[in-house]
N, C-alpha and C positions, 0 to 999 in steps of 0.2 A: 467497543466499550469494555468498562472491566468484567468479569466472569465470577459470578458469584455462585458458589456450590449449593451453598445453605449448611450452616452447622450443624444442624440436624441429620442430613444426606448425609454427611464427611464421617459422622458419628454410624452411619447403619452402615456405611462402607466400612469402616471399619472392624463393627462385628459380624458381617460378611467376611470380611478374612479370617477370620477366627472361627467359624462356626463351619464354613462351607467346607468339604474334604475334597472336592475333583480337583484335580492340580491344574485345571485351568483358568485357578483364581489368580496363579501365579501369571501366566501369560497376560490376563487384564490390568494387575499390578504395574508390570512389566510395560506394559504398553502407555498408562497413565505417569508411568514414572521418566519414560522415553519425551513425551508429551509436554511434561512440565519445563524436563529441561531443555528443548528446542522452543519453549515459552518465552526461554528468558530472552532467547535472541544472540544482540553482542555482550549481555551481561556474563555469559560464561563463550566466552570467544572462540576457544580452542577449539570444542566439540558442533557450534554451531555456524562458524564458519568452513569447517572440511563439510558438514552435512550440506551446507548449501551448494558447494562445490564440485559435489560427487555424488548425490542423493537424485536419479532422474528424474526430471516435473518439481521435486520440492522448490527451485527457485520460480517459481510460477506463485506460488501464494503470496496474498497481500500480505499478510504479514505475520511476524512469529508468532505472536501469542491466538493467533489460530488454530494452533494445535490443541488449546486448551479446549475446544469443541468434545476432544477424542475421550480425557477423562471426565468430561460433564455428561459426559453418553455412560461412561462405563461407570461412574459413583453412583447412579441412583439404579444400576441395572443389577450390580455385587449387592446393594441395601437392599434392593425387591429378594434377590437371589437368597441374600441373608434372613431374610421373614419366613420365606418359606420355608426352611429349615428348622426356624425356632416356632412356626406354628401348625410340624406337624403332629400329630393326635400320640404318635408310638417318640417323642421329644423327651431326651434327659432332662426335665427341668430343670432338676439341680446341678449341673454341668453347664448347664446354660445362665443360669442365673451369674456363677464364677465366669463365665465369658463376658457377660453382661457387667460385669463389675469394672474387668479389667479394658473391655471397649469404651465405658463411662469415664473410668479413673486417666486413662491415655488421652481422649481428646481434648476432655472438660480440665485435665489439670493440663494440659497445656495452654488452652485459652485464659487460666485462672494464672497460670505462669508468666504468658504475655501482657496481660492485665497489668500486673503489678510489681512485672522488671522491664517494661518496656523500655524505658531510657537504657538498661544496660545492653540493649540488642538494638535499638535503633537510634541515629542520631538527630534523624526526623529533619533533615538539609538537604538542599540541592545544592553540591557545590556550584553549576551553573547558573543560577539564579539568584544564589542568594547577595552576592555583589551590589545587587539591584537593591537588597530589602533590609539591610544592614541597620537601621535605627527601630524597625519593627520584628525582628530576627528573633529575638527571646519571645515574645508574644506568640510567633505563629510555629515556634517549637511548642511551648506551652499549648498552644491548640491541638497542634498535631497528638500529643501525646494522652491530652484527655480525648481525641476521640478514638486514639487504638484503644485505650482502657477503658472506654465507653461500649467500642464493636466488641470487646475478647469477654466483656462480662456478658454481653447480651448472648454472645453464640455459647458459651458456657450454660446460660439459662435454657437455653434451646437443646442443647444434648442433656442437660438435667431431668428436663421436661420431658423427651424422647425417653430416656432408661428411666424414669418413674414408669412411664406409662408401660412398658414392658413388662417391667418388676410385678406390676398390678396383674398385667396376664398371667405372669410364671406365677404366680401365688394366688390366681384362682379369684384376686379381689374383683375382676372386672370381666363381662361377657367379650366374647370373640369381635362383635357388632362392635361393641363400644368399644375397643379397644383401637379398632381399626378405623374406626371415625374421629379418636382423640387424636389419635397418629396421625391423619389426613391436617386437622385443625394445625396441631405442630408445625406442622414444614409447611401451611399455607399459610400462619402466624409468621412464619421464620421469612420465607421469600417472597410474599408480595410488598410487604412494605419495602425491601429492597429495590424492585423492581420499579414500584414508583415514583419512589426518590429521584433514581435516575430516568425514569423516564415515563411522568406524569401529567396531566393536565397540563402544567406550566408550563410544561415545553410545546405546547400545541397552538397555534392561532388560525382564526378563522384564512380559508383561501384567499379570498379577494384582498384581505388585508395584509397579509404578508409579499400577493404580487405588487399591490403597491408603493409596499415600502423594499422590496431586496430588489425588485426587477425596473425601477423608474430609475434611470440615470442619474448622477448628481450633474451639476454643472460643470466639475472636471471632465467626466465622462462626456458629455455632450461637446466642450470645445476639442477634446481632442476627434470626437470622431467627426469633427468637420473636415477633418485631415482627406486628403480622395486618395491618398496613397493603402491600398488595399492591401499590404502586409508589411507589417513592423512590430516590433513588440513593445509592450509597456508594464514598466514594473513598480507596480501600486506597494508603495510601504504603510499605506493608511491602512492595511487589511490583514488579517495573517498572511505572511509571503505566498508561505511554501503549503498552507491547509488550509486556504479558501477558495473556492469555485466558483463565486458570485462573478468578482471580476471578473472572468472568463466569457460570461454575458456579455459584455459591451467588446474586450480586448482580447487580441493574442497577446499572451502573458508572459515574463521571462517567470513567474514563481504561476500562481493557482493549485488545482489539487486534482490528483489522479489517485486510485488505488492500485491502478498499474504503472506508475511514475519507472523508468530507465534508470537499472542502478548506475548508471554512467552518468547520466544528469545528475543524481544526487549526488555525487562523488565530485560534480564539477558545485553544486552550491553546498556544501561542507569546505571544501579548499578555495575555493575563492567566493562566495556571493550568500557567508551567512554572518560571520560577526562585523566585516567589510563586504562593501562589495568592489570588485577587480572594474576598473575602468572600462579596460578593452576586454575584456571577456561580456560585458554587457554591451560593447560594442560591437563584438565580432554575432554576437546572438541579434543585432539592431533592433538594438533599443533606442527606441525614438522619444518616448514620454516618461517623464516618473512625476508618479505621483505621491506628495509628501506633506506630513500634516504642520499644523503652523500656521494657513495660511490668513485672510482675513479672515477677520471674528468668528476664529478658529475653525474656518471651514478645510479640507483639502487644497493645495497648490497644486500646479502642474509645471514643470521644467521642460526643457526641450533639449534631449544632450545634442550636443554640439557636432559629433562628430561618427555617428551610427556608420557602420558599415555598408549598410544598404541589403539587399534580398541577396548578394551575388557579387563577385567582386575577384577578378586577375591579383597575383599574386608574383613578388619577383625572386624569390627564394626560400628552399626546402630547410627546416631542421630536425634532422633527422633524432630520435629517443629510442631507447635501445628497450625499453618496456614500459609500462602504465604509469610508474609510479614517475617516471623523470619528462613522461610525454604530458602529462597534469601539472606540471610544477614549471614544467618553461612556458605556462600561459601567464606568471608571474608578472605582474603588471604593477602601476599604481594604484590606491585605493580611488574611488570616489570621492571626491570634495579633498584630494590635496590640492596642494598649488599648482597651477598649471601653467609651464614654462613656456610652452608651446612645441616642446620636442621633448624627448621620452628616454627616461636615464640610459645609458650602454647598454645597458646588459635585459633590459625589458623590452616584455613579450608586444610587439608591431603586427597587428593581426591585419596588418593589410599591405603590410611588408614582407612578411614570414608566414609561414606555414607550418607547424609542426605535425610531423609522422612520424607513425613508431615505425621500426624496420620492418618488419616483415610486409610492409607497402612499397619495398625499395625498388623489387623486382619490377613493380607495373613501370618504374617512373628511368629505368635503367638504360640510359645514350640520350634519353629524352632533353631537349635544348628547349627552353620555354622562357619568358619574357614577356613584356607589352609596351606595348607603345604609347604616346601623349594620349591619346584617345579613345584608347582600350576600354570597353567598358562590357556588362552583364548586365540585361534590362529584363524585369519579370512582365510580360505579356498575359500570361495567364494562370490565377492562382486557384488551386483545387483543395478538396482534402484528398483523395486520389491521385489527384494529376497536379503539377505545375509545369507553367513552358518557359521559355525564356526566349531572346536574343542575343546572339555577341556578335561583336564586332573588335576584331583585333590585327595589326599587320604580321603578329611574332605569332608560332605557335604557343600556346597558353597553360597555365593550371588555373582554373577556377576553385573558389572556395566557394560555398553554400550555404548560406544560414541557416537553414535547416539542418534536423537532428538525425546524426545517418543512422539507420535500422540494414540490417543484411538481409532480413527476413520479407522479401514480396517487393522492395522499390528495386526498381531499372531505371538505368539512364540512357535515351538514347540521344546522338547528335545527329543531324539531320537524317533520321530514320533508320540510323545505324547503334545497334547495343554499342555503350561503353562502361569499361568496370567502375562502379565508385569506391573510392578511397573513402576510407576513415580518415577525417582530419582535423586539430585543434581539439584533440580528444573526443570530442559530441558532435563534430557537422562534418560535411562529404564536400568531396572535393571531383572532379574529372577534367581529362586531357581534353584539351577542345584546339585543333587546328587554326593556323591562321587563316582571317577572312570572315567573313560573317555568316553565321550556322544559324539556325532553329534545334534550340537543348530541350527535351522533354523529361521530366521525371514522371514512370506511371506506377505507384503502388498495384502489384497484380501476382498477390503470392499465390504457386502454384500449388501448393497444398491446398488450399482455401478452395478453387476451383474444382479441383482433382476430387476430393470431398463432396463438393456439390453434386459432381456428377455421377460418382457412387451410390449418394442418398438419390438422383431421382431416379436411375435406374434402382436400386432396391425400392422405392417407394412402387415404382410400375412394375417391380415383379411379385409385390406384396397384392398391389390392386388385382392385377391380373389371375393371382391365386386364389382370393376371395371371389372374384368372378365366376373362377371356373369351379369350386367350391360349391357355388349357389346355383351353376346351368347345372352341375350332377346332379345334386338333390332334388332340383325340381325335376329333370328327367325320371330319378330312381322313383320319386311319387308319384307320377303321372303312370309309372310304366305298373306300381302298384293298383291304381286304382283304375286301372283298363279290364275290365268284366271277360271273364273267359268264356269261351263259343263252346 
């Protein structure tokens, strides 16, 4: 959610930089200033895409404006830091007072600034959305802009009310007690009603009643999962696609929601499966259901695509992509809901014909002769979140493609109980050589870090126990040997 400082905070940070002399106000500056702008994300591109790139573990956070954690730690730590200074006993008041003016005049006239030129700094539009709202457009700029100039006067009042109440210590008007208890009132005037604004009563309901209504099936949900075929995906447009995790209860989903979502997946729903969606890219993912609003008295429909790829599926030709950006764009397909000819213009992406790899998979596949036959087929046997197995049967040797999302990190493939490499293929799914004849395919998620880890921690946990032990047999020895009466 969004990260609110408190105008108050922003204001005693402030005269914290101004009042505090150890130069390691500048390092905390330094680091909230760091902070803000890996905030913004792809809003400043340049800097926050090499960071992500090159910065180790940073591509690991959920997401940018997490950093913003780092200056909400360090504004009210420089404010605290900053009082101490102005309330100690041997204090230039009157040097402090001049500080106090010009930390007042800085942040309070800029909020008095934003108040009352907002339209000349903001335009208060989303160019992506606004297409949508185009007859209410002037309206909800109009809103927009009375409530910046509704927040910038309110946080103006809150740093006014902060340097009054200082002003009132430096000039002796108010005891130490009170000062420091008006000061509390302030900044809990200032951020709680923030707080539960966004997140108050009204966002709460009783247990029972919310499993009733998010967790009972609708009757979409209920005919598709009469389905016995135990993996396929379904992609609910009645819900938010790509940020909702309800679905996820009843369906494996081609959208729902993760905080660790694979920037590879998002990169595949950005170029094909957000303002359209790509036919065969939701076919190659098999998608068996969609579900879409409209139906009777306006309930949910459900569709049955016609033509899902299935869990697993032979392949009769490679195309090879010389990097990411040209390996994403030959999945190029038709949208959704065009005319369907029965055959697939030239130059589009046949996810059950083709297979795209980028080069550097070229070497695994180099002298390799593969094809299938009328009969060729990949049957799922056994589906896990760990393990999946499969079946093939083919007379050619083969490449399989996989509907699943290939990860490098912990999944092996073996075929009949022999490791084989998997390929990245079709951008997001895996691919493996599978011999002619018919195999048993296992995928086992089994990363060896994760293990390796494990057995670290119990060995240090039993040398941890075992030192507390021997710890406790001394001391009772050392006591007993104390309280043994001498002859």
């Amino acid at each position: 959610g969004p990260v609110y400082f408190g105008a108050a905070i922003c204001f005693l940070f402030v005269l914290g930089m101004i009042v505090i002399r150890n130069p390691v106000k500048w390092w905390l500056l330094g680091a909230s200033v760091l902070a803000a702008i890996l905030s913004c994300g792809k809003h400043i591109p340049g800097f926050n895409y090499w960071f992500f790139d090159n910065i180790p573990f940073y591509n690991a956070f959920r997401t940018p404006s997490m950093a913003l954690v780092i200056p909400q730690l360090i504004f009210p730590m420089v404010g605290i830091w900053g009082l101490t200074e102005v309330l100690k006993k041997d204090a230039d008041r009157e040097r402090l007072w001049q500080q106090l003016k010009i930390a007042a005049g800085v942040t309070a006239g800029l909020c008095i600034l934003l108040a009352l030129g907002s339209n000349l700094f903001f335009d208060f539009t989303n160019p992506e959305k606004d297409q949508q709202y185009q007859q209410i457009l002037k309206f909800l700029k109009e809103d927009r802009a009375g409530l910046a100039m509704k927040s910038s006067f309110r946080s103006a009042l809150f740093i006014l009310a902060a340097a009054g109440i200082l002003w009132a210590y430096l000039k002796d008007k108010v005891k130490l007690n009170t000062f420091i208890a008006v000061l509390a009132l302030i900044l809990a005037a200032d951020l709680i009603p923030v707080s539960a604004n966004y997140l108050g009563e009204k966002h709460y309901e009783e247990e029972s009643d919310f499993k009733a209504t998010v967790f009972r099936p609708r009757p979409v949900d209920e005919q598709i999962m009469q389905d016995p075929d135990p993996y396929y995906r379904v992609l609910d447009l009645t819900r938010n696609t790509y940020n909702d995790a309800i679905q996820a209860y009843f369906h494996k989903c081609v959208g729902g929601y993760s905080p660790a979502k694979l920037e590879k997946y998002q990169d595949l729903i950005d170029i094909h499966m957000s303002r359209q969606f790509n036919r065969e890219v939701l076919n190659m993912l098999n998608t068996k259901y969609i579900i879409f609003p409209g139906g009777a008295n306006g309930q949910p429909a459900v569709q049955r695509m016609p033509e899902p790829c299935g869990n697993a599926w032979f392949v009769e030709e490679v195309k090879w992509a010389a990097n990411a950006d040209e390996e994403i764009l030959s999945l190029t397909a038709p949208a959704l809901g065009a005319a369907d000819t029965g055959t697939l213009p030239p130059d589009s992406f046949d996810p059950k014909k083709t297979v795209v790899i980028r080069e550097p998979w070229r070497k695994e596949l180099e002298g390799y002769q593969f094809g299938k036959d009328s009969n060729a087929a990949v049957t799922l046997t056994k589906y896990g979140l760990n393990d999946l197995a499969f079946t093939s049967v083919n007379a050619r040797d083969g490449l399989a493609v996989f509907s699943d999302i290939y990860y490098a990190d912990g999944w092996k493939a073996y075929v009949d109980g022999k490791e084989t490499p998997i390929l990245r293929a079709n951008y997001v799914l895996r691919a493996i050589k599978i011999p002619a004849g018919t195999h048993e395919i296992k995928f086992v998620f089994h990363p060896d870090s994760y293990y390796t880890g494990n057995r670290i921690a119990l060995f240090s946990s039993l040398l941890l126990i075992g030192l507390c032990v021997t710890v406790v047999v001394m001391a009772f020895r050392k006591e007993k040997t104390v309280e043994t009466p001498k002859r």
